[in-house]
Steps between C-alpha positions, in 0.01 A plus 500: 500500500707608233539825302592223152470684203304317266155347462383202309168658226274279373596635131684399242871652449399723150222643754730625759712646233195666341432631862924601549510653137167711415526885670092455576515142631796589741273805648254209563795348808768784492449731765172719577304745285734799504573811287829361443396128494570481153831693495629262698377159323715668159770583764512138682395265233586664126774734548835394255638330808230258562623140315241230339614133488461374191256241589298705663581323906753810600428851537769718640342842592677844553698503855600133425183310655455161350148372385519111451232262342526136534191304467406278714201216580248786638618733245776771510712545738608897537863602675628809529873518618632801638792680363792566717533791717639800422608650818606826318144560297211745613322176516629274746372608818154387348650163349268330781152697402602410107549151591169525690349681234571203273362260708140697527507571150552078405184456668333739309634364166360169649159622614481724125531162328342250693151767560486719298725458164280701297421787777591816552564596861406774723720604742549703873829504668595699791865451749505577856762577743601276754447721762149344638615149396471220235214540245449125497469450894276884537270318209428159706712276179798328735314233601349364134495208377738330296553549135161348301310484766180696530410799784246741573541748737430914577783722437594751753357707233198385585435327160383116473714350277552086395700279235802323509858588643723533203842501668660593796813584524745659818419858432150458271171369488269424160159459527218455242196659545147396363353827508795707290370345185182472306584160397762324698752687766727790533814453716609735795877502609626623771914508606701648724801660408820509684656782721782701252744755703434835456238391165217342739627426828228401673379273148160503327193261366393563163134340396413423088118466456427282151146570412292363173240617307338677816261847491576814567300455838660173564823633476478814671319301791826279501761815477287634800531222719890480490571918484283552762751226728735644319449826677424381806752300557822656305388851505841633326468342194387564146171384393396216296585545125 
């Protein structure tokens, strides 16, 4: 497996773009619900440094990052090349966690699109340290099937969750799940993150929950499940938000 950055939407090109270039769409993929969520969509994607092709396939966003659009037979394909390294910024001991950042967030400019294009998303996120080990291997998700195919299984959170896989990649794992939605599926990611000296030696797992249309009872019921394992098992860190 690969950590490729870019993913082939079954959407049209002006789609995407409508997705890349609307402050309320890009919440929809960008990121997690946050008090500075949308601070930093205006930051990333409409600051004076961020560059629109003219024909609407390039999209160069602040920092240098490269969104391309090039449509293909099953639709759009989606890259996003990485601007070189500067060893001299405040930012380029966590040039690996953007890169990986962009690669979770792809998927969830896919999964916006392709399930819910007209939703509005619901979100819990929470990061972990590495201390008690990898998020994806504590939560029962490194042995799941490949990408497309379907699973069903019980968390370690004790939850029963099924759907689809909707990537893997060498440090993350996608799923869809039936029962995050009232009609269709929400998406769960999970990825660990890399050991930085002296910033997070020992690394991390961070986990995105995607939820749709649920009830306040349904998703309190869901945020309990995963702070509750949360606790238990990474006692040190923040709860969900």
């Amino acid at each position: 497996m690969t950590n490729n950055l870019s993913v082939v939407i079954n959407s049209d090109a002006q789609q995407v773009w409508t997705m890349l270039r609307e402050p309320a769409k890009v919440a929809q993929w960008h990121g997690w619900e946050a008090d500075d969520q949308s601070a930093e969509i205006n930051a990333i994607y409409f600051s004076p440094n961020v560059v629109e092709s003219a024909d609407h396939t390039s999209l160069v966003v602040d920092g240098g990052d490269i969104f391309t659009l090039k449509p293909v037979a099953a639709g759009t394909e989606v890259s996003v090349t990485r601007a070189a390294v500067d060893h001299n910024s405040e930012w380029a001991a966590w040039d690996e966690d953007i890169t990986q950042g962009w690669l979770t967030f792809l998927h969830q400019l896919r999964f916006a699109l392709e399930r819910h294009p007209h939703g509005t998303r619901r979100t819990f996120f929470f990061a972990v340290p590495g201390t008690a080990g990898s998020a994806i291997e504590k939560l029962g998700l490194a042995d799941v099937p490949a990408p497309g195919e379907p699973y069903s299984l019980t968390l370690a959170t004790g939850e029963e969750v099924a759907g689809k896989v909707w990537y893997r990649s060498n440090h993350q794992v996608g799923l869809t799940v039936h029962s995050y939605a009232e009609h269709g599926d929400g998406l769960v990611i999970v990825a660990d993150q890399p050991a930085i000296p002296e910033l997070r030696p020992e690394g991390g797992s961070l986990v995105i929950v995607s939820t749709y249309d649920l009830g306040a009872h349904q998703l309190e019921a869901i945020r309990d499940y995963w702070d509750s394992w949360r606790a238990e098992n990474y006692p040190t860190s923040d709860p969900l938000h």
